[in-house]
DRENPAVO-580865 format. One record per residue: x, y negated, z of N, C-alpha, C in turn. Coordinates in steps of 0.05 Angstrom, whole numbers, plus 5000, padded with zeros to 4 digits. Example, Ala and Ser with C-alpha at 12.3 -4.5 7.8 and 13.67 -1.06 7.14 Angstrom:
BEGIN
- nx:ny:nz:cax:cay:caz:cx:cy:cz
- 5264:5114:5156:5246:5090:5156:5264:5066:5156
- 5257:5045:5142:5273:5021:5143:5258:4999:5157
***
This chain:
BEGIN
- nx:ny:nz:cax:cay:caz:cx:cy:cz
- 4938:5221:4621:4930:5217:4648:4900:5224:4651
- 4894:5234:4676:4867:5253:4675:4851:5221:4683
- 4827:5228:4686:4803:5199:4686:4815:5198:4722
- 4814:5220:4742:4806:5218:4765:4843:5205:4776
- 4866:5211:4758:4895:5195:4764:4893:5163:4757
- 4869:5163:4734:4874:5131:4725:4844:5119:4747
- 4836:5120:4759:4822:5123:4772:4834:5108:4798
- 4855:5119:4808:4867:5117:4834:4891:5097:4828
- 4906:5103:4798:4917:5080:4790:4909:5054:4795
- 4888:5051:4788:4876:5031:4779:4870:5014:4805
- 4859:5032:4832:4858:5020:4857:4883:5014:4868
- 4899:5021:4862:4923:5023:4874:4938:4998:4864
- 4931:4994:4847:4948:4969:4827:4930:4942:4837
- 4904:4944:4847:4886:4927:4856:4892:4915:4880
- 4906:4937:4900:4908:4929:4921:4942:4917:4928
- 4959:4925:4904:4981:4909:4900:4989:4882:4889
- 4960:4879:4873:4960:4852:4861:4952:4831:4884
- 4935:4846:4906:4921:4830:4930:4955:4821:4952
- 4967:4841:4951:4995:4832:4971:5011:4816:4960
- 5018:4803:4978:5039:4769:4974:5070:4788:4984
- 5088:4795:4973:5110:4808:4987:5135:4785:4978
- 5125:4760:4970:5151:4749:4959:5158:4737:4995
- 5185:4737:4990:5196:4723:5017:5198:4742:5038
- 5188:4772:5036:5191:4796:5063:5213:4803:5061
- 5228:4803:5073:5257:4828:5080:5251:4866:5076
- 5269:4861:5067:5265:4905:5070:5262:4909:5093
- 5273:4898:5115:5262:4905:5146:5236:4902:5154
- 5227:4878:5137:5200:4868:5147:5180:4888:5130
- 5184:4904:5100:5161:4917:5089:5168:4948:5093
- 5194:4953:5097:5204:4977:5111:5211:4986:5138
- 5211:4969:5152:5224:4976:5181:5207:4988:5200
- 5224:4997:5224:5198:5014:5244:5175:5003:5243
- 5174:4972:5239:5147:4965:5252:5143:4940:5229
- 5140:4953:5197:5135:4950:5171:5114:4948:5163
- 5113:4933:5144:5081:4938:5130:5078:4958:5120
- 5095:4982:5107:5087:4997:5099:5083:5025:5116
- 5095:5020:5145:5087:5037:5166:5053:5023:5168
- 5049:4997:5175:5020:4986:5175:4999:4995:5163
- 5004:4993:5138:4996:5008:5114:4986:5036:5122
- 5013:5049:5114:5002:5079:5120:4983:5082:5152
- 4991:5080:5166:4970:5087:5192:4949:5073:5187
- 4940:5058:5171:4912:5041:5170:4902:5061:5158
- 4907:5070:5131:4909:5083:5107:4889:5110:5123
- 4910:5122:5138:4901:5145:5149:4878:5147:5167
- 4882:5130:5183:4859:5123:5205:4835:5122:5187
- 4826:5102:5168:4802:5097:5153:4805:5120:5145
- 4818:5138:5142:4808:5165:5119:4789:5191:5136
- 4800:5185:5164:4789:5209:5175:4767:5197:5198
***
């Protein structure tokens, strides 16, 4: 694994250890209006 993959690993695993997902439904972390739709559009917005 290159430094700059373990790198992003490593944030990535940080910010999974921060989410509580026990008790969500697949609707509720997948569905139209999901956390992981949430997610991503936050995701993007802060990037640009």
């Amino acid at each position: 694994m290159t430094k700059k993959s373990t790198r992003e690993k490593d944030v990535i695993d940080q910010i999974l250890d921060q989410l509580d997902l026990h008790g969500m439904t697949q609707e509720e972390l997948f569905g139209a209006d999901g956390l992981a739709k949430m997610l991503t559009s936050r995701l993007l917005n802060k990037a640009l």
